[in-house]
VOPAGU-2260 file (C-alpha; in pm, 1 decimal, decimal comma):
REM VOPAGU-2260
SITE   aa  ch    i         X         Y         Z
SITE  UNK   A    0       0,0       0,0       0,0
SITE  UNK   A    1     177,2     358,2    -137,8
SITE  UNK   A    2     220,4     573,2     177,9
SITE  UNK   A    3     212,2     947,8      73,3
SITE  UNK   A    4     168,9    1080,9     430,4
SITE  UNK   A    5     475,2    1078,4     646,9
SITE  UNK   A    6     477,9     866,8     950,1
SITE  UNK   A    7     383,6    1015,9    1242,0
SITE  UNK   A    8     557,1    1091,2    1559,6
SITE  UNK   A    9     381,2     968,5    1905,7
SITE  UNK   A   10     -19,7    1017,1    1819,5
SITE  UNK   A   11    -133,6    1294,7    1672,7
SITE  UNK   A   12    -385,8    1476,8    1898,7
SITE  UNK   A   13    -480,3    1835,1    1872,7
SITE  UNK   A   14    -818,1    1906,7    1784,1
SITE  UNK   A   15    -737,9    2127,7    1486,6
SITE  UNK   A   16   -1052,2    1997,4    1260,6
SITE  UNK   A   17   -1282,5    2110,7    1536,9
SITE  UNK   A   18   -1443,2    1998,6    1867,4
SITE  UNK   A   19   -1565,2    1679,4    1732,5
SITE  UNK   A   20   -1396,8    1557,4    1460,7
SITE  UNK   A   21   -1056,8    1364,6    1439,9
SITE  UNK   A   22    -715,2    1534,6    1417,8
SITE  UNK   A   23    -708,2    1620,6    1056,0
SITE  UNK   A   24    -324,6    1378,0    1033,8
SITE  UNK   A   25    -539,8    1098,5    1176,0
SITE  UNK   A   26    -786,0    1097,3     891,8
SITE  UNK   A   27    -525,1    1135,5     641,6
SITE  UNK   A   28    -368,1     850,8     761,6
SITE  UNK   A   29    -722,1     689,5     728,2
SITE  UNK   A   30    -721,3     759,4     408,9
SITE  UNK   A   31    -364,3     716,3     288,1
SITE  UNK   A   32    -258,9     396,0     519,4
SITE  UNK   A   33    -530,6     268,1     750,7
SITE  UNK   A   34    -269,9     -11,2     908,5
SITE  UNK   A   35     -33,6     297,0     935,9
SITE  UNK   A   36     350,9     245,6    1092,8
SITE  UNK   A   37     389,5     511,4    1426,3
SITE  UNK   A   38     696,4     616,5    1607,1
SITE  UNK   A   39     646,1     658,0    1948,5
SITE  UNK   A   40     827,4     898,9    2204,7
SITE  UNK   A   41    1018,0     642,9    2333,9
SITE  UNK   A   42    1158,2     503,9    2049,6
SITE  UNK   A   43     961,1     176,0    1963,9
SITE  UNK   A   44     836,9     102,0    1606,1
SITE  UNK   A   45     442,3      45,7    1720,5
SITE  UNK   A   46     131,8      92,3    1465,0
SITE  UNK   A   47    -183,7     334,0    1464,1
SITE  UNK   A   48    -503,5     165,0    1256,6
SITE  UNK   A   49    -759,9     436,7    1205,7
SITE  UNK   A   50    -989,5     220,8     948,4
SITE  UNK   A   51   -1294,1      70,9    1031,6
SITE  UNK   A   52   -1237,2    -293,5     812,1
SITE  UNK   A   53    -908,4    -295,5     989,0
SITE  UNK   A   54   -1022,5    -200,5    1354,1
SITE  UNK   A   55   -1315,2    -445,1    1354,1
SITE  UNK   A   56   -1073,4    -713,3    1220,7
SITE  UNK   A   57    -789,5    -681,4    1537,3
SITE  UNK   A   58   -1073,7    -577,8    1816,4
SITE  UNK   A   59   -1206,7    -948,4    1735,0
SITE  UNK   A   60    -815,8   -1107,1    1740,5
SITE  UNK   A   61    -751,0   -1214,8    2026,5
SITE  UNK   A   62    -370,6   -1265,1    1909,1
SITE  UNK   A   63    -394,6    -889,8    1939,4
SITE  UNK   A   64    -366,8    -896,1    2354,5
SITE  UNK   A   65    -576,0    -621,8    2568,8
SITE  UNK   A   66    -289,9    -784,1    2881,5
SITE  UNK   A   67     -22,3    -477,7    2946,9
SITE  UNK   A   68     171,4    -745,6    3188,4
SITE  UNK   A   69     325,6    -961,7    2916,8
SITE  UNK   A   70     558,2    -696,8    2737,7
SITE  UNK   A   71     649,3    -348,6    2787,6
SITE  UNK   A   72     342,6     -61,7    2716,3
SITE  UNK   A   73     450,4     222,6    2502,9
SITE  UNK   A   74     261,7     487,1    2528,2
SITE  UNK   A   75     215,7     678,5    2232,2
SITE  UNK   A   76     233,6    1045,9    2366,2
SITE  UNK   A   77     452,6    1294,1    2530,3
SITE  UNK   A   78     431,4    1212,0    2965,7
SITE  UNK   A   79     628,7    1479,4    3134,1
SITE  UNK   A   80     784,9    1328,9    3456,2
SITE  UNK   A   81     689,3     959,3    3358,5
SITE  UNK   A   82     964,9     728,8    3295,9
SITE  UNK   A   83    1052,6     541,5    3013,6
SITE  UNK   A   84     900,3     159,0    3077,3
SITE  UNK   A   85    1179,2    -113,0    3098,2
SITE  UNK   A   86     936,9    -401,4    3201,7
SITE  UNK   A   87     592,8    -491,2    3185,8
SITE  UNK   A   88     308,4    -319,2    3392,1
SITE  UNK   A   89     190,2    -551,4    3645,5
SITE  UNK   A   90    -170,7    -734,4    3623,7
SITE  UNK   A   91    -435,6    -542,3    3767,3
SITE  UNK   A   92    -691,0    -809,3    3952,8
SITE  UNK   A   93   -1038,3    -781,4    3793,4
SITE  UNK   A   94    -952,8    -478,3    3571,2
SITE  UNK   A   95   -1110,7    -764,9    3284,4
SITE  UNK   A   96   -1056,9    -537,5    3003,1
SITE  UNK   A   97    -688,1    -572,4    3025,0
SITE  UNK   A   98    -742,6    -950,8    3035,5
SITE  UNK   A   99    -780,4   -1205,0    2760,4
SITE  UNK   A  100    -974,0   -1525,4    2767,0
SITE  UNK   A  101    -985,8   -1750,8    2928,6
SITE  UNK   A  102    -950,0   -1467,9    3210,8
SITE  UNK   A  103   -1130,2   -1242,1    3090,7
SITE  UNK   A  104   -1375,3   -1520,0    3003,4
SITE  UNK   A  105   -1395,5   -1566,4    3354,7
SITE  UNK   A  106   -1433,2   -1229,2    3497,7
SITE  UNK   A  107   -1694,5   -1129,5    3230,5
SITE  UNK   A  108   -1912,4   -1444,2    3281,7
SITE  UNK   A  109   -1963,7   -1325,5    3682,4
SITE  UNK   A  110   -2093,0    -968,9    3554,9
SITE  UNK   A  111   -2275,1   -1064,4    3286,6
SITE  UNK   A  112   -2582,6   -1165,8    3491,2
SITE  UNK   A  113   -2582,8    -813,0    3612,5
SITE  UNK   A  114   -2579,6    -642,4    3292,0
SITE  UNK   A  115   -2910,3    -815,6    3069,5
SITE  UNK   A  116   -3075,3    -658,3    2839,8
SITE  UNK   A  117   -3369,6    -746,9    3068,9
SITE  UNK   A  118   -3266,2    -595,9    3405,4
SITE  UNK   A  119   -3149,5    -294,6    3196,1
SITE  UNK   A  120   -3501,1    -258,6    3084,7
SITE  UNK   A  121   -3610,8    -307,2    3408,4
SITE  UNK   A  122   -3436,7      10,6    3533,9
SITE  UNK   A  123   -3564,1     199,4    3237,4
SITE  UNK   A  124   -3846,2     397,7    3478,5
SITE  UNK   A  125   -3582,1     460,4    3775,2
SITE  UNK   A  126   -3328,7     575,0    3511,6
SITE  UNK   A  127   -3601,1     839,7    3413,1
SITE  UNK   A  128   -3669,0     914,9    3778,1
SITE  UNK   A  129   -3314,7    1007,7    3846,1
SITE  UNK   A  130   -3263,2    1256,8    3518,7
SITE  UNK   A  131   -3565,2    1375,7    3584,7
SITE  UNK   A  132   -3499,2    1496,8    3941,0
SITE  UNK   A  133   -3182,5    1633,8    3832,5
SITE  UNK   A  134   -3342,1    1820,4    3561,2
SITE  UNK   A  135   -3593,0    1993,2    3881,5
SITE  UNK   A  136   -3308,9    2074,3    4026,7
SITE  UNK   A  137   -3135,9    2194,0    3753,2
SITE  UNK   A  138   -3442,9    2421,8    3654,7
SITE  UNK   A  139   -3436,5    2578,8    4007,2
SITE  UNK   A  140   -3109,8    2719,0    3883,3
SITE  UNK   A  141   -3063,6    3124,2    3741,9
SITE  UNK   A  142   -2865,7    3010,6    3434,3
SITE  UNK   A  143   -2607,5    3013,7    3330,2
SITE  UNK   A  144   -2481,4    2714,3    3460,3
SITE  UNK   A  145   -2247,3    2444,0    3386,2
SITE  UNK   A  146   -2414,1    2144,8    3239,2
SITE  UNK   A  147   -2136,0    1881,5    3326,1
SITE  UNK   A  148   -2176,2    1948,1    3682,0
SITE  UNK   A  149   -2566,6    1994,5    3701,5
SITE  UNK   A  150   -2627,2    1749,0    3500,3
SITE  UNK   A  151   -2454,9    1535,6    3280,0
SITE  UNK   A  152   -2217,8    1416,2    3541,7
SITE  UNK   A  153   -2493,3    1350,4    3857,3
SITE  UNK   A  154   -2720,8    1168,4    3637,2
SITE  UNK   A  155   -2450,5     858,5    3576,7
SITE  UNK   A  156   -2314,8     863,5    3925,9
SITE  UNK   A  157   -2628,8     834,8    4091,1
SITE  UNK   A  158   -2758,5     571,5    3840,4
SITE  UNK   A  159   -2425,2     370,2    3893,6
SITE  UNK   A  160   -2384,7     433,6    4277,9
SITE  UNK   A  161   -2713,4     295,3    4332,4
SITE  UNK   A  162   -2650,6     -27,9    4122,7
SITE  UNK   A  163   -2286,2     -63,1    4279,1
SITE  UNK   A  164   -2406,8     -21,7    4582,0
SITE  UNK   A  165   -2171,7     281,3    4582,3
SITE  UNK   A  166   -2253,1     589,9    4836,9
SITE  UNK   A  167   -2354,4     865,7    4649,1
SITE  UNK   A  168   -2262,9    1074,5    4939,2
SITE  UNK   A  169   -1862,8     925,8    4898,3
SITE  UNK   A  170   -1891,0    1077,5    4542,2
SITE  UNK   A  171   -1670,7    1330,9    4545,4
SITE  UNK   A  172   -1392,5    1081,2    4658,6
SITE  UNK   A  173   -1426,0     891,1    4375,5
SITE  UNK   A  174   -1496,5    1157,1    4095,7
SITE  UNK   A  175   -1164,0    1366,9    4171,9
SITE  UNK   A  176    -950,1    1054,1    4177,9
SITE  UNK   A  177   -1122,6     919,7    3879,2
SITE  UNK   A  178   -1041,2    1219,1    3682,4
SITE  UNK   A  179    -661,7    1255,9    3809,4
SITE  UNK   A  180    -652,3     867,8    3687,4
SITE  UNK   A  181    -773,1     951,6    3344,4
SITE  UNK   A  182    -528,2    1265,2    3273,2
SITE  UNK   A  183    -302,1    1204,0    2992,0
SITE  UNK   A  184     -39,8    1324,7    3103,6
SITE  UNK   A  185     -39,7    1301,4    3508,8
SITE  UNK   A  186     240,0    1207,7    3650,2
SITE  UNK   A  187     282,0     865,6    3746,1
SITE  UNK   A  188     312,4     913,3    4106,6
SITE  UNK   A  189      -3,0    1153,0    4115,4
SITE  UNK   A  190    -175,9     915,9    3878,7
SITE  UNK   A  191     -78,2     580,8    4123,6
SITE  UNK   A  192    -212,1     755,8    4394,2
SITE  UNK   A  193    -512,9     857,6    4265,7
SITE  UNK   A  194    -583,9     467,5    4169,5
SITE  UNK   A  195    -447,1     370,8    4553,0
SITE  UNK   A  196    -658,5     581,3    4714,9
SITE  UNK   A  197    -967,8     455,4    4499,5
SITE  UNK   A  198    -867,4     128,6    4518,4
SITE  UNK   A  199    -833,2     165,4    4901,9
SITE  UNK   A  200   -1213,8     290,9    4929,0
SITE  UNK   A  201   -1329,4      -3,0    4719,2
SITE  UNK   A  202   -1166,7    -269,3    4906,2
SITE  UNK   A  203   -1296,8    -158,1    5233,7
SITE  UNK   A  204   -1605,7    -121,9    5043,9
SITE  UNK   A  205   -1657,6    -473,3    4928,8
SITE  UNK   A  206   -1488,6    -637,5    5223,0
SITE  UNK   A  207   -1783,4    -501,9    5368,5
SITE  UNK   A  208   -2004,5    -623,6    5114,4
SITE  UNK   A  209   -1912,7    -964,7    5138,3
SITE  UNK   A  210   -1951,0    -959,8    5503,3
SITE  UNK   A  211   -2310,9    -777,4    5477,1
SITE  UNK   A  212   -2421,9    -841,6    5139,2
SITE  UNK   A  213   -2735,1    -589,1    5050,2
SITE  UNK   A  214   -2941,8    -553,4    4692,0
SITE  UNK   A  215   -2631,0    -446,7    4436,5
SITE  UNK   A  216   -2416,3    -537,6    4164,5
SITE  UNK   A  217   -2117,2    -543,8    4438,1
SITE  UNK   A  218   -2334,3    -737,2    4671,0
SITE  UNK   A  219   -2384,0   -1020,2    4404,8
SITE  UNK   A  220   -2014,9   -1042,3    4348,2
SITE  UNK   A  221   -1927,1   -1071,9    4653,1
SITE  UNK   A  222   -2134,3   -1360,8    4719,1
SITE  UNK   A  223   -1916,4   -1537,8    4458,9
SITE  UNK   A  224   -1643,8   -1714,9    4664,3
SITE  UNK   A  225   -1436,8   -1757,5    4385,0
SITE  UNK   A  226   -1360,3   -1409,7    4343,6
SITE  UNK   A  227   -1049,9   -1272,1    4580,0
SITE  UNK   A  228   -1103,0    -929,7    4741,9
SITE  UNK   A  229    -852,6    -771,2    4513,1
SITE  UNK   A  230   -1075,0    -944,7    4163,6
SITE  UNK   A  231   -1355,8    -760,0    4320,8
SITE  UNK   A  232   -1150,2    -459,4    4370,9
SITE  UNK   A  233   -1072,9    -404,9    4024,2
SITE  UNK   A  234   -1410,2    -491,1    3931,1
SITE  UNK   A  235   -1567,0    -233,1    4137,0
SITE  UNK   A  236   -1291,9      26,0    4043,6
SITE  UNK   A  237   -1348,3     -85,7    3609,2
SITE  UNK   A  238   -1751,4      -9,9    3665,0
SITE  UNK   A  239   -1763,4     240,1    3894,0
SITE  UNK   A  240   -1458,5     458,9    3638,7
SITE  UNK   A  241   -1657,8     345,9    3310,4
SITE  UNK   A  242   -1994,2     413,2    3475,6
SITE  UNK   A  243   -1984,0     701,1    3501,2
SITE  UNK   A  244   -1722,4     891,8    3306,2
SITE  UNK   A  245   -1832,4     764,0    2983,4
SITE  UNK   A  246   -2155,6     826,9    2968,3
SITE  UNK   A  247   -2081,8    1172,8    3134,9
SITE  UNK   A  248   -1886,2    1323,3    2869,3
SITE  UNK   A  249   -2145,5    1148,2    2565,5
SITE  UNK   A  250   -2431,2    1391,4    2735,3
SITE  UNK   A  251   -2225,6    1672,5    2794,9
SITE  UNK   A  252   -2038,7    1651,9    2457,4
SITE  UNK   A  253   -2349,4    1526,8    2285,2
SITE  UNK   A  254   -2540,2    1810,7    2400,2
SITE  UNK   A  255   -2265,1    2028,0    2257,4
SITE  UNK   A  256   -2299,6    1828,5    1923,3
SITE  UNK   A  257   -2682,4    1899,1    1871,2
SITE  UNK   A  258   -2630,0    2248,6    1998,5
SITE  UNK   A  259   -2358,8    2369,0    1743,6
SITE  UNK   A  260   -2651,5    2116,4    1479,5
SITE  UNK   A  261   -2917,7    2317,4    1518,2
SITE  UNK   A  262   -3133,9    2167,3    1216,7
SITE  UNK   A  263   -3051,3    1821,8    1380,0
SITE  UNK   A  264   -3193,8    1948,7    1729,1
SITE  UNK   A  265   -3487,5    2064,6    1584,6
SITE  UNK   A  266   -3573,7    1761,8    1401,1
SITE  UNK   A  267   -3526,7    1584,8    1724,7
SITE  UNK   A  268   -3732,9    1828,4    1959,4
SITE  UNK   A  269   -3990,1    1773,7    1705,0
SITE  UNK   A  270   -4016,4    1366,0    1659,5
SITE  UNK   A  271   -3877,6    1213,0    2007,6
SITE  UNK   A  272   -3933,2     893,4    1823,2
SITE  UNK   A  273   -3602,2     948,3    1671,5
SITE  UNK   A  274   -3413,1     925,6    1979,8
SITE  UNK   A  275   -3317,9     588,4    1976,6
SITE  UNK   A  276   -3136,5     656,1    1640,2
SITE  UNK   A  277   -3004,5     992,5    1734,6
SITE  UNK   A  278   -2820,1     858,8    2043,3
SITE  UNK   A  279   -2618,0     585,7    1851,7
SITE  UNK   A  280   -2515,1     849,5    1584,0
SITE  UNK   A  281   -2364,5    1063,8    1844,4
SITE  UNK   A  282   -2230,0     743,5    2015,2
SITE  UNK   A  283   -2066,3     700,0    1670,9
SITE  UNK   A  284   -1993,7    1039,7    1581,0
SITE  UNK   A  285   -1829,4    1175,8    1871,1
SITE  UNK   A  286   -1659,5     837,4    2011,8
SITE  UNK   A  287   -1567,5     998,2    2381,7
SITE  UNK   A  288   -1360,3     669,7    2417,4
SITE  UNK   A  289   -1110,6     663,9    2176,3
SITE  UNK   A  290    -790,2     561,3    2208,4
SITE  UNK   A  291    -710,0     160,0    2283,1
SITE  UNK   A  292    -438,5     -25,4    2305,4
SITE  UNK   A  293    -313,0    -378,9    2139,6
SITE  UNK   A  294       3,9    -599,8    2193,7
SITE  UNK   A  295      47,7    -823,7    1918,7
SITE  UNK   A  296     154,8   -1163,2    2028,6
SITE  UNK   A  297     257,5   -1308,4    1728,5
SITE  UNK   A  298     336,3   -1149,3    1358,0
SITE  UNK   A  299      -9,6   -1063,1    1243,6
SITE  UNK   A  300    -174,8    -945,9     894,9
SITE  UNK   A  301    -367,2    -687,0     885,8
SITE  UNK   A  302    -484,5    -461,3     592,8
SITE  UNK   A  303    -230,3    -564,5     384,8
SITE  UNK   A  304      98,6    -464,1     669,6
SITE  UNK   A  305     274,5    -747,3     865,0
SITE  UNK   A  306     264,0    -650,7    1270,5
SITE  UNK   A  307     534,0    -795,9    1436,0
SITE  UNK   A  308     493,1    -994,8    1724,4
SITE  UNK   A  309     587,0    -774,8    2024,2
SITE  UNK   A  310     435,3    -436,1    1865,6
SITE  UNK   A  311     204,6    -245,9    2073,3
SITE  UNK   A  312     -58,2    -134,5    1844,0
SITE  UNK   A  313    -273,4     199,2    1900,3
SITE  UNK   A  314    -640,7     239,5    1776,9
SITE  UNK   A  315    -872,7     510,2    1692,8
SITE  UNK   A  316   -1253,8     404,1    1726,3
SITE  UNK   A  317   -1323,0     788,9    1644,0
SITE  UNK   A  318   -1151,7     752,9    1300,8
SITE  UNK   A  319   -1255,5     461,5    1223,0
SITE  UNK   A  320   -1620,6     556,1    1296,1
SITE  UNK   A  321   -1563,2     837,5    1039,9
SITE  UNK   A  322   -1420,3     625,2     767,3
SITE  UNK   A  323   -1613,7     647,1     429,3
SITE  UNK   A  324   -1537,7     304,0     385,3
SITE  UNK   A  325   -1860,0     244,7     617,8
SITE  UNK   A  326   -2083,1     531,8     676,6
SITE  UNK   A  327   -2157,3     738,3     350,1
SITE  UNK   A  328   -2085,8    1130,3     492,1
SITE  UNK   A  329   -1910,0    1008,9     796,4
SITE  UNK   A  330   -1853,2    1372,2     947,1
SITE  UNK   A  331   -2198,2    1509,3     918,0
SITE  UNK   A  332   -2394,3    1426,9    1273,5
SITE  UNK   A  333   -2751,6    1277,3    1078,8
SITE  UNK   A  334   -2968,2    1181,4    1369,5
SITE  UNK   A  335   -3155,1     995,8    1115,2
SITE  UNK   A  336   -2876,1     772,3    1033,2
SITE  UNK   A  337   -2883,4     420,6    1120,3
SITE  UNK   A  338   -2556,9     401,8    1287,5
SITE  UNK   A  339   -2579,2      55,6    1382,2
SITE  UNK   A  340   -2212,4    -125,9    1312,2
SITE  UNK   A  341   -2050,3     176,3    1498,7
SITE  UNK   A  342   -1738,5     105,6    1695,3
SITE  UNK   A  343   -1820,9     327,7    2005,7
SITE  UNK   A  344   -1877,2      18,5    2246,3
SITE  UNK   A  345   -1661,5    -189,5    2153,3
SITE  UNK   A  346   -1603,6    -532,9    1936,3
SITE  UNK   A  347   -1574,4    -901,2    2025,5
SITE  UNK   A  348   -1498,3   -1029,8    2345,7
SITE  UNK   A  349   -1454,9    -666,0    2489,7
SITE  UNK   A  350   -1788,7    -542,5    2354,6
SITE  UNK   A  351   -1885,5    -307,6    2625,4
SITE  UNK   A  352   -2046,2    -450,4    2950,2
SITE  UNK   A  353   -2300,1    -196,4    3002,7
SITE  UNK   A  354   -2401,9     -72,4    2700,1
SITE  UNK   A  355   -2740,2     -93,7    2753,2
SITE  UNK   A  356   -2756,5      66,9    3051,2
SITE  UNK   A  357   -2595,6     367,6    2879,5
SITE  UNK   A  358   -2826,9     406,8    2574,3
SITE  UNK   A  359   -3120,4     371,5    2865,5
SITE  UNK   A  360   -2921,9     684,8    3020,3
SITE  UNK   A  361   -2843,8     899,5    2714,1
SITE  UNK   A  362   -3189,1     867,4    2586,9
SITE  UNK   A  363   -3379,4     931,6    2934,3
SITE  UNK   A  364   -3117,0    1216,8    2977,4
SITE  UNK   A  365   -3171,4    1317,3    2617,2
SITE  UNK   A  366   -3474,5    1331,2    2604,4
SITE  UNK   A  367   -3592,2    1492,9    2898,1
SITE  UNK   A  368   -3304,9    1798,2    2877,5
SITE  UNK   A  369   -3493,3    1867,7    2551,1
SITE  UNK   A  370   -3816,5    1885,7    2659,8
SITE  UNK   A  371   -3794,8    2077,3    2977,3
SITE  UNK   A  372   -3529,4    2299,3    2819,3
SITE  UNK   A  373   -3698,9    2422,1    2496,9
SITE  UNK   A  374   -3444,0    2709,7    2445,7
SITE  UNK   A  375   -3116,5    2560,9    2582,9
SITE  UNK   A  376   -2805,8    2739,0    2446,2
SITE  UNK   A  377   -2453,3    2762,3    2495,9
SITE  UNK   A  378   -2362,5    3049,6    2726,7
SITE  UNK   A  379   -2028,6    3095,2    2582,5
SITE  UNK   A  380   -1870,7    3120,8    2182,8
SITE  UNK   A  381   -1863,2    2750,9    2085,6
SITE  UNK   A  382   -1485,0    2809,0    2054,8
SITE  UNK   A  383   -1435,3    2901,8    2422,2
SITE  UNK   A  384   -1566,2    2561,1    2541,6
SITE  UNK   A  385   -1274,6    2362,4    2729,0
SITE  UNK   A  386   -1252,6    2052,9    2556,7
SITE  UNK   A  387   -1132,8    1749,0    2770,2
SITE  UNK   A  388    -808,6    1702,2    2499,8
SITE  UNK   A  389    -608,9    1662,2    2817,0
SITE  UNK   A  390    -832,5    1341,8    2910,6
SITE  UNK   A  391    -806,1     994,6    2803,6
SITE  UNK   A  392   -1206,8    1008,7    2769,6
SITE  UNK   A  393   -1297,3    1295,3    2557,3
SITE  UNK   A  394   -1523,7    1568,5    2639,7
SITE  UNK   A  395   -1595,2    1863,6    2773,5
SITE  UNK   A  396   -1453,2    1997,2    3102,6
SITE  UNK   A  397   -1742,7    2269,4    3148,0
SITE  UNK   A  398   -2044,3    2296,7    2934,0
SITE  UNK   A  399   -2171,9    2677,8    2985,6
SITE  UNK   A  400   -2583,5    2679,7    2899,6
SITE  UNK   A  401   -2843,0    2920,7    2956,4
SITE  UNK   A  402   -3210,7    2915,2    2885,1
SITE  UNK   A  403   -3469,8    3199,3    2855,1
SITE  UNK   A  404   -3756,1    2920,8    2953,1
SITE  UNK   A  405   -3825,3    2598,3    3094,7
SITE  UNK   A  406   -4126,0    2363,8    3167,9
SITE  UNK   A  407   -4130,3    2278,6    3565,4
């Protein structure tokens, strides 16, 4: 395959084609060399695949490991203060989506009980409940206010506190460790002890658990013997972090989306029908989790490039959600779309775990912000909106909003 665009350099990340859209070297790359070669800072010969074909293909290889214990893990960006690797990281317990079978088969089988399409469903009305509340108290606010923090970050925490079995009250523990986890570039140490002091929490919180088992996801694994306290750790810590960050930033940023769409948001306002289609175009077209990582255990061919075994491989679900290849004017948000196929949540044996309960939450949350907020706005230039580039889930730091009416 010819390769007219030079090889990048450690991951290209700045936000130049806009807010919501891939770095403009990434989709050239796309479109160029979709199995593309990649320096990275510290000197290893690693690969970036940006196209869809070729991302579906490895995210259902297992030869392609999700383990960052059996060689060394690259990382494909500047860290300031964070030493070069020279061995493996360790295994964390539990933390199943840096397992592979049968491990991870293991793990996921315990947790899958908790996440059916039928208990999701289940928790459809309660799900409503809780955005609505926040919504009342939302509308008791003189706007402008921040919609992260009024909103789009309370309704997720509360919905996965209560089926954790998490203290909502202990929230602020684990949402300001969460986040100094998830920084890019955070120092190690910082970033270590942000995960200890989580990971602390959580152990003391299950140990509980399995001494006083209550009505929870948390509960139910700790009823299973075969589970150590530090599986159940990393268990807690993987759905409690994904719980509620994700889903977060795809109703802050979404919100953004429709805002800066304003023929899309009116289409939706008027046929609420169309929300079940909307939310898994803006799954697909703004892809808040991104980047993943691959360690190829053996050489491996893929889209028409040899991967050596040892390689760590980066991908880019956001590319390869945007690739023309697959969805015919991948950059336009069409709420009408049917994105089905998207790469947001996952392929194969990491398919996301609770994917259903986020759809329930982005369309309850969705749904109701549009309705009681007829003439939502952004209370700030689009372009003055701090963008979570510095985050390893994309976003929005602060949303700004203001409204001239709402319905109580």
């Amino acid at each position: 395959m010819s390769n007219t665009v030079a090889v990048p350099y450690g991951l290209p990340m700045e936000r130049d084609a806009g807010p919501f859209d891939p770095p403009r070297q990434i989709t050239r790359l796309r479109e160029t060399r979709p199995v593309s070669p990649m320096v990275f800072p510290d000197g290893h010969e690693g690969w970036l695949v940006t196209g869809y074909d070729a991302v579906r293909r490895l995210m259902a290889d297992t030869r392609f490991s999700s383990r960052q214990d059996i060689g060394i893990l690259h990382v494909p960006y500047e860290t300031p203060g964070m030493p070069t690797a020279t061995e493996p990281s360790p295994q964390m317990p539990g933390v199943f989506i840096a397992m592979d079978p049968p491990d991870h088969t293991r793990m996921r089988r315990t947790l899958t009980g908790a996440f059916t399409v039928k208990r999701m469903k289940q928790l459809e009305d309660h799900i409503i409940d809780v955005a609505e509340r926040q919504l009342d108290e939302m509308a008791r606010l003189t706007p402008p206010v921040d919609l992260v923090k009024e909103f789009a970050l309370p309704v997720p925490s509360l919905v996965i506190c209560e089926l954790l079995g998490v203290p909502y009250a202990d929230r602020d523990t684990f949402q300001v460790n969460s986040a100094k986890f998830l920084i890019k570039d955070q120092p190690l140490d910082e970033k270590m002890a942000a995960y200890g002091a989580l990971s602390t929490y959580l152990a003391e919180l299950v140990t509980h658990k399995r001494a006083a088992p209550g009505d929870d996801i948390l509960s139910d694994l700790a009823r299973d013997d075969d589970l150590t306290i530090e599986e159940l750790t990393g268990a807690a810590f993987l759905l409690l972090l994904a719980g509620h960050e994700t889903t977060a930033n795809m109703l802050a940023l979404g919100t953004f989306a429709l805002l800066e769409n304003p023929e899309q948001l009116a289409e939706l306002r008027a046929d609420p029908d169309l929300l079940p289609d909307a939310v898994e175009e803006l799954l697909r077209y703004l892809s808040v989790a991104d980047i993943f990582y691959r360690y190829a255990t053996e050489d491996i061919e893929l889209g028409g490039e040899t991967i050596r075994e040892g390689s760590t491989v980066v991908v880019s679900l956001l590319a390869a959600n945007r690739d023309p290849q697959r969805f015919d004017n991948p950059d336009t948000l069409d709420i009408r779309r049917k994105a089905r196929g998207h790469l947001s949540l996952g392929h194969g044996v990491h398919l996301c775990l609770g994917q259903q309960l986020a759809r329930l939450e982005m369309r309850a949350g969705f749904e109701g912000l549009l309705r009681r907020f007829p003439t939502l706005g952004l209370a700030v230039p689009a372009g003055d909106v701090k963008l979570r580039t510095d985050m390893n889930i994309y976003g929005v730091h602060e949303l700004p909003v203001t409204w001239t009416e709402a319905s109580r």
